[in-house]
C-alpha positions in Angstrom: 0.0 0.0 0.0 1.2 3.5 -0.5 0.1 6.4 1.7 -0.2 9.7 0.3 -0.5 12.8 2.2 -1.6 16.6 1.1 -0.4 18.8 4.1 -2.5 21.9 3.2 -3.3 25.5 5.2 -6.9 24.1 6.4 -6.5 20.3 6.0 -4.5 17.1 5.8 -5.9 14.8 2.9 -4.6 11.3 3.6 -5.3 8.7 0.7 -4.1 4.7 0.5 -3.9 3.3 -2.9 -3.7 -0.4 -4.3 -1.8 0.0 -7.6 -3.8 2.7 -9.2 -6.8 2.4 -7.4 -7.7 5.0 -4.5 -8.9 2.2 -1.4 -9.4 4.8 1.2 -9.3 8.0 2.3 -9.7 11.0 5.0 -9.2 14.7 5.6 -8.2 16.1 8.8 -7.7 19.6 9.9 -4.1 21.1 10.2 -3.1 22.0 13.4 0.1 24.1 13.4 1.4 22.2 16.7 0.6 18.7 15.4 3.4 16.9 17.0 5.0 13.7 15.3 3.7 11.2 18.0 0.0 12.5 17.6 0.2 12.3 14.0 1.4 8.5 13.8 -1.2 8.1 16.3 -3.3 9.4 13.9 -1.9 7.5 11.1 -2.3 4.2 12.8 -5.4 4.5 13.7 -7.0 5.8 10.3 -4.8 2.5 8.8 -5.7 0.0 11.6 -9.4 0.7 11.3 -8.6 0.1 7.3 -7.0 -2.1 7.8 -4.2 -2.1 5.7 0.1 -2.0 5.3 1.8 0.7 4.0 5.2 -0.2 2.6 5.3 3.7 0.6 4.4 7.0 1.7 4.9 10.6 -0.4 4.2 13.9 1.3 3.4 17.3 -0.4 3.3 19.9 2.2 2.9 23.9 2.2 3.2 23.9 5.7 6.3 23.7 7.0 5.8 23.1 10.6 3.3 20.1 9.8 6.1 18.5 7.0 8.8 17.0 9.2 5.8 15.5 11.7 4.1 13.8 9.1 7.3 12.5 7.6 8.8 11.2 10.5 5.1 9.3 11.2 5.3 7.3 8.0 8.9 6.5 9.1 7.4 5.1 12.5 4.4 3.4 10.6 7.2 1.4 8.5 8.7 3.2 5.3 12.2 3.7 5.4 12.6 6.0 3.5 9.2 8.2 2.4 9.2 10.6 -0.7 9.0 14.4 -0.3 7.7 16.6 -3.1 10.6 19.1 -3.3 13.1 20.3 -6.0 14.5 17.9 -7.7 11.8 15.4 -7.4 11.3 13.8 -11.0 7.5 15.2 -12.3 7.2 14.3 -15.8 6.1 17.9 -16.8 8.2 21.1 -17.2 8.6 23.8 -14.8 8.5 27.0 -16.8 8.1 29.5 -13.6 10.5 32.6 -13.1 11.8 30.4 -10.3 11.3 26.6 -10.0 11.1 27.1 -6.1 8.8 29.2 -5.6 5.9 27.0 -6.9 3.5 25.3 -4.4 4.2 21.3 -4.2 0.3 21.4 -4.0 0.4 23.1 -7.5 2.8 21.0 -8.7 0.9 18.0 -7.7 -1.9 19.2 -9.5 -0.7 20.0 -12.5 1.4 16.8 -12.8 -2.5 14.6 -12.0 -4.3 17.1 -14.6 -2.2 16.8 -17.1 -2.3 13.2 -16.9 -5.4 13.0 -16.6 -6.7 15.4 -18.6 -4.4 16.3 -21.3 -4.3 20.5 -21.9 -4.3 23.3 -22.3 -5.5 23.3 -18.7 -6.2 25.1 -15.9 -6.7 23.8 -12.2 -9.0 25.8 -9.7 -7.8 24.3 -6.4 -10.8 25.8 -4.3 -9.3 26.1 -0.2 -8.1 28.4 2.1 -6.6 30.2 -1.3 -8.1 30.0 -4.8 -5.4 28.9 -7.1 -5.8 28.4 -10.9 -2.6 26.8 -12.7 -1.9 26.6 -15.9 -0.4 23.3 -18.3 0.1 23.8 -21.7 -0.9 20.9 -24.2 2.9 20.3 -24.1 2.9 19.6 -20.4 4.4 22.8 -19.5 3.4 24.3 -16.4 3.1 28.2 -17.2 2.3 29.5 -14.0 -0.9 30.9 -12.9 -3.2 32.9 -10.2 -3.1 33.0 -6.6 -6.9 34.6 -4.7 -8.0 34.5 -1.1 -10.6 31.8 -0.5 -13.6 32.1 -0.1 -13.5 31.0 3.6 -10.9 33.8 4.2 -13.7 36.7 2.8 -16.0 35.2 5.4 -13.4 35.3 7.9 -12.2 38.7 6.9 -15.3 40.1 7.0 -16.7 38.9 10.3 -13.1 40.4 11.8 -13.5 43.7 10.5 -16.8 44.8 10.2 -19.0 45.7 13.4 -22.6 44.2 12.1 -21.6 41.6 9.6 -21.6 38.3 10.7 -19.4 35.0 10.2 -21.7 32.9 7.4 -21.5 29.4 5.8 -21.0 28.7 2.3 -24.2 27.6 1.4 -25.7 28.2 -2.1 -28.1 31.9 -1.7 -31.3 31.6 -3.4 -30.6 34.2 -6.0 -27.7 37.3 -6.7 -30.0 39.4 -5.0 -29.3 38.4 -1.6 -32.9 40.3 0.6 -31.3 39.7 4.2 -27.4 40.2 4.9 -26.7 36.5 5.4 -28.0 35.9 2.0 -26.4 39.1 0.5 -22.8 37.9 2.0 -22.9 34.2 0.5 -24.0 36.1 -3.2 -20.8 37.8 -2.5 -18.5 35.1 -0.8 -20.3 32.0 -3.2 -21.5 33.5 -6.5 -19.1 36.5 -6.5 -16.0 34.0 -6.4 -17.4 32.2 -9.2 -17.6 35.0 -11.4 -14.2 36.3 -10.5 -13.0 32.6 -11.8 -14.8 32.6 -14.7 -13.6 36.3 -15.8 -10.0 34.8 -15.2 -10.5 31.8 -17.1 -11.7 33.9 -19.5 -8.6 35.8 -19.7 -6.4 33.2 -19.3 -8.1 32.0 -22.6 -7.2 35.3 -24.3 -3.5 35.2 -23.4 -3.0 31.7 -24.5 -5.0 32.7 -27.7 -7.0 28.9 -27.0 -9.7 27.4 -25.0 -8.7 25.2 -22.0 -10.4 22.4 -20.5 -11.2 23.7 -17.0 -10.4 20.9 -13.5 -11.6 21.8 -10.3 -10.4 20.3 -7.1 -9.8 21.3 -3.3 -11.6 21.0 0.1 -14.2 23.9 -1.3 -15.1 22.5 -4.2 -18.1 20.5 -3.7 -20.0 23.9 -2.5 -18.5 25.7 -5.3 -18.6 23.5 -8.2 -22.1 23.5 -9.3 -22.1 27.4 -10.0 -19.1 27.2 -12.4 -21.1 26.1 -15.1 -17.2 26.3 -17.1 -16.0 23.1 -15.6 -14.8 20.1 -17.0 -14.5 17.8 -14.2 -14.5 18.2 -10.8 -11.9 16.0 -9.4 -12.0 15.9 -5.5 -8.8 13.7 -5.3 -6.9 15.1 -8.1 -4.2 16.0 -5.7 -3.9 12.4 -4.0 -3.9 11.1 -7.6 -1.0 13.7 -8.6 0.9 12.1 -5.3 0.6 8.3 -6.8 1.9 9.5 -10.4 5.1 11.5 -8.6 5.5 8.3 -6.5 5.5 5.9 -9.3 8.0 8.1 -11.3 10.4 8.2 -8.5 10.3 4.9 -6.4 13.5 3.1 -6.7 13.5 0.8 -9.4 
């Protein structure tokens, strides 16, 4: 079995494959303090309640404080020596960023698991704490792309610094005219996102001078999803996937 793990702002996605096939998986939140004992605690309790054996783990982490944790768990749970999506790391796509380093492994991930996937030109919305959209050309180039506060963050935001306003769920409003504030703040938070994705898309589309098949993913996507009549697919493990591919194309042989 190989164990894949997403280390994101809001939440840990954790998924087990057999060969290709996803067996199980599980999202936990991302606490900054996570210690390594509590997370192979964690670990082997999500895997004994499986149950299953891991011989393979790969992590892709943008927080740092959460990376070595998680690493040294898989160590404990039995893998010698588990893969870290970093530079250097073989991808099977080109990095054509101003600097290499600077990218997100979460956008790296995706990219490499859309482009499989999905061929291109594409673009990935990965809907969390931020939006991101990134771009692959039909080449498998990874171009770059768009970095937005989440939705989440808005809500957040606004509940922080506004006296009256208060802290609202995502949920779908009933129309763009939102006649109460809670309504009028998801039109903003929910349908105003979408249309700010959309008029990128859109201009993505004019800079590449080509239409792009459009791949959503990310913890937010399931309440976002169904007002971005523009997608494709929506491909809540895309990311989990992305971490198989970069595990087969650099296990030891």
């Amino acid at each position: 079995m190989l164990l894949a793990v997403d280390i994101g702002n809001t939440n840990i996605a954790i998924g087990c494959f057999e060969g290709e096939h996803l067996a199980h998986s599980w999202r936990l939140s991302s606490r900054r303090d996570l210690t390594s004992d509590e997370a192979t605690l964690t670990l082997r309790g999500l895997i004994g309640a499986a149950p299953v054996r891991v011989r393979s783990g790969i992590v892709a982490s943008v927080v740092p404080p959460l990376t070595n944790a998680l690493l040294e768990a898989l160590r404990r749970l039995g893998v010698a020596d588990p893969l870290e999506v970093a530079p250097g790391i073989r991808t099977g796509i080109r990095i054509r960023f101003d600097n290499p380093q600077e990218v997100g492994a979460d956008r790296i991930v995706n990219a490499v698991a859309a482009h499989a996937r999905y061929g291109g030109p594409t673009v990935i919305v990965d809907l969390g704490t931020a939006t991101t959209l990134d771009v692959v050309t039909a080449d498998g180039e990874y171009i770059g792309g768009v970095i937005c506060p989440g939705p989440l963050l808005g809500a957040e935001a606004l509940a922080a610094r506004t006296a009256r306003l208060p802290r609202v769920d995502l949920s779908l409003p009933p129309r763009v005219i939102g006649r109460n504030t809670v309504d009028s703040i998801r039109s903003g938070l929910v349908l105003g996102h979408a249309a700010m994705i959309e008029g990128l898309v859109r201009r993505i589309e004019e800079e590449l001078e080509t239409s792009v098949k459009l791949v959503a993913t990310g913890g937010l996507g399931h309440a976002l999803h169904s007002v971005l009549p523009r997608i494709d697919a929506f491909d809540p493990h895309l990311t989990l996937d992305g971490l198989r591919l970069l595990w087969e194309r650099n296990a030891p042989r």
